[in-house]
C-alpha positions as CSV (number, residue, x, y, z in Angstrom):
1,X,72.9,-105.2,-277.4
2,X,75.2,-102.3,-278.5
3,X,74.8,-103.1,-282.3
4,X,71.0,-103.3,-281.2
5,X,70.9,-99.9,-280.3
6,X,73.3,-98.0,-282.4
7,X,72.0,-99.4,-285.9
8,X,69.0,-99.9,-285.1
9,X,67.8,-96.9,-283.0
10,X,65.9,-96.4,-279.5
11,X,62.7,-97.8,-280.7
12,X,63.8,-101.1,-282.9
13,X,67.1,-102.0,-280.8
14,X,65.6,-102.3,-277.4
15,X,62.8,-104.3,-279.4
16,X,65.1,-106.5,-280.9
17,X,67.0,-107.0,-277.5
18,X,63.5,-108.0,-276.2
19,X,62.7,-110.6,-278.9
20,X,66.5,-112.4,-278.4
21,X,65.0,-112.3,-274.5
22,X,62.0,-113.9,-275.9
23,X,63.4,-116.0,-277.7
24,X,66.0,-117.6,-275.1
25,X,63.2,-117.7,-272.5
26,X,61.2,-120.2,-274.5
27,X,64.4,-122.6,-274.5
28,X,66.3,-121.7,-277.6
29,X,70.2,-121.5,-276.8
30,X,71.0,-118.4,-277.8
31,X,72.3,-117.1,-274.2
32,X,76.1,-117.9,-273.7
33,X,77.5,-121.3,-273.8
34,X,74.7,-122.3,-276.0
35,X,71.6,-122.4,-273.4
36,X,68.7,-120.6,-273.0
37,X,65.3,-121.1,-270.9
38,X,63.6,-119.0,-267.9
39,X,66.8,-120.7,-265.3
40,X,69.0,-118.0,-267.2
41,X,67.1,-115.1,-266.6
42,X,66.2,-116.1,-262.8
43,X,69.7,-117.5,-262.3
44,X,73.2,-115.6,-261.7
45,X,73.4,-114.0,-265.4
46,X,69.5,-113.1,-265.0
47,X,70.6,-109.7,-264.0
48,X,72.7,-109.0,-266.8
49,X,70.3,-110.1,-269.5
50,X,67.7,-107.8,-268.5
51,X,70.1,-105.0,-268.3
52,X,70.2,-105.7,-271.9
53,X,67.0,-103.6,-272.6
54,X,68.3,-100.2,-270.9
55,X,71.6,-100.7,-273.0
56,X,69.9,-101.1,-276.0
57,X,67.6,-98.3,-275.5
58,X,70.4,-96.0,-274.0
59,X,72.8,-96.6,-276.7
60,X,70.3,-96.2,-279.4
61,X,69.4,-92.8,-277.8
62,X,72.8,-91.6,-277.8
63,X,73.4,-93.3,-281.4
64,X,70.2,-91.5,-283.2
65,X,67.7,-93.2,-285.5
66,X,69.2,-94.2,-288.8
67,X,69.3,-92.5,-292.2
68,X,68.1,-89.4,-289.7
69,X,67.8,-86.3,-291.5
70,X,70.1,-84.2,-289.1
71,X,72.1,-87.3,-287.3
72,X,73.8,-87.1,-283.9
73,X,77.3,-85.9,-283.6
74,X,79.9,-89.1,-283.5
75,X,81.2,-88.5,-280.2
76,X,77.9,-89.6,-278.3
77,X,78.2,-93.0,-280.1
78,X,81.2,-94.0,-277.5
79,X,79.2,-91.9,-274.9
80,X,76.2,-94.1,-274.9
81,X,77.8,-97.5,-275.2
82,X,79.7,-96.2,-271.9
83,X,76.3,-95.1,-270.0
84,X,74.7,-98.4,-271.2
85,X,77.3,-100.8,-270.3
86,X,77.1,-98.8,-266.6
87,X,73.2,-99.4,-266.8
88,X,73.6,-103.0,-268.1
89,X,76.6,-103.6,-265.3
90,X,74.4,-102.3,-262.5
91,X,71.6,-104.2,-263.2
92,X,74.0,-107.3,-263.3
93,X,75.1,-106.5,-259.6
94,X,71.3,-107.3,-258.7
95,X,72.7,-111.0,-258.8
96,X,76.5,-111.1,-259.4
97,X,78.6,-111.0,-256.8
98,X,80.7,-108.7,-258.5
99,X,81.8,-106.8,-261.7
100,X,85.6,-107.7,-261.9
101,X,87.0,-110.8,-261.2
102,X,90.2,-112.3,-261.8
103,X,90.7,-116.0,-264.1
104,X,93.1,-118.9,-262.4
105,X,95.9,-117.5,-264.0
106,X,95.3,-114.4,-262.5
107,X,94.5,-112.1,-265.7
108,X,91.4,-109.9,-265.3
109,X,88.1,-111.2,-266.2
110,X,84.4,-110.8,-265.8
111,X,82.0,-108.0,-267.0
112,X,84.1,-105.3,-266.8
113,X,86.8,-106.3,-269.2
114,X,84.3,-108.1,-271.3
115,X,82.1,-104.6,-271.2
116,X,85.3,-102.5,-272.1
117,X,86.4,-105.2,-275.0
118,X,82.9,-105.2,-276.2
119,X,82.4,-101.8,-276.7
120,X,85.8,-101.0,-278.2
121,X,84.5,-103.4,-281.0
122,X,81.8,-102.3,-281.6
123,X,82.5,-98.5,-281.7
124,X,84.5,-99.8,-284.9
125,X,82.7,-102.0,-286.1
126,X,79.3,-99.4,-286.2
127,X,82.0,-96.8,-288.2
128,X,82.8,-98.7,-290.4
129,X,78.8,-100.2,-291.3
130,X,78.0,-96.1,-291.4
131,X,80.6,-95.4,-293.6
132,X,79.9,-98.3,-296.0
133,X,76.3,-97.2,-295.6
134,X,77.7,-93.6,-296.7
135,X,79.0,-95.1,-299.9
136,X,76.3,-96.9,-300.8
137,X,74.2,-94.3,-300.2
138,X,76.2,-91.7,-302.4
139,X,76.4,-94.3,-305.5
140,X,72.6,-93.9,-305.1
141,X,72.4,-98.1,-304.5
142,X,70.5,-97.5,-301.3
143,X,68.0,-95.9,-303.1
144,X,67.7,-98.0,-306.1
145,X,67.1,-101.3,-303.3
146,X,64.4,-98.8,-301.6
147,X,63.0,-98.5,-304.7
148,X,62.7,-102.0,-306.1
């Protein structure tokens, strides 16, 4: 959902978020542990999914559109991956008992440590794709594959 948004933008990232949606709805596994079908999205993770589409849209806000003429400053990158993981948290509390929780062993788990793990991630890993995109893009290859 945060790649979604920040590569794709605020119109084809919450778009794409809707197809996976889609897509797992009608039965293919892509949801965690490999399932999928309508029980996911009306069970205890049913929350969370759908909280997927305001994440998308909110990051992809924040991130701009790419190849933008005048693109947004880097800082609201981390900005908007924090506001959507709120957005995609809260809607998860519609059917989650909670946020945080704690594994048999006693380490933190749940959303909240995933959310914060996730987004470190992918603030790096969206860096480094618009940097590589940079370099293409100053060699000129970008526009030699748009023109082909």
């Amino acid at each position: 959902m945060y790649l979604a948004g920040a590569v794709l933008g605020a119109k084809r990232g919450p778009l794409a978020v809707a197809i996976y949606l889609l897509i797992g709805m009608v039965g293919v596994p892509v949801f965690s542990g490999f399932t999928g079908g309508v029980q996911k999205l009306i069970g205890v993770t049913g929350g969370y999914l759908v909280g997927y589409l305001p994440c998308a849209l909110i990051t992809g806000l924040c991130a701009g559109e790419p190849y933008a003429e005048d693109p947004r400053p880097v800082w609201l990158l981390p900005v908007g991956l924090v506001l959507g993981t709120v957005v995609a948290l809260s809607s998860g509390l519609i059917t989650f008992d909670g946020v945080v929780s704690v594994d048999a062993s006693g380490n933190p788990a749940g959303f909240l440590t995933d959310g914060i793990s996730s987004m470190m991630a992918t603030v790096v890993l969206v860096m480094s794709v618009y940097g590589i995109m940079g370099v293409l893009s100053a060699a000129g290859v970008l526009d030699r594959i748009a023109n082909a």
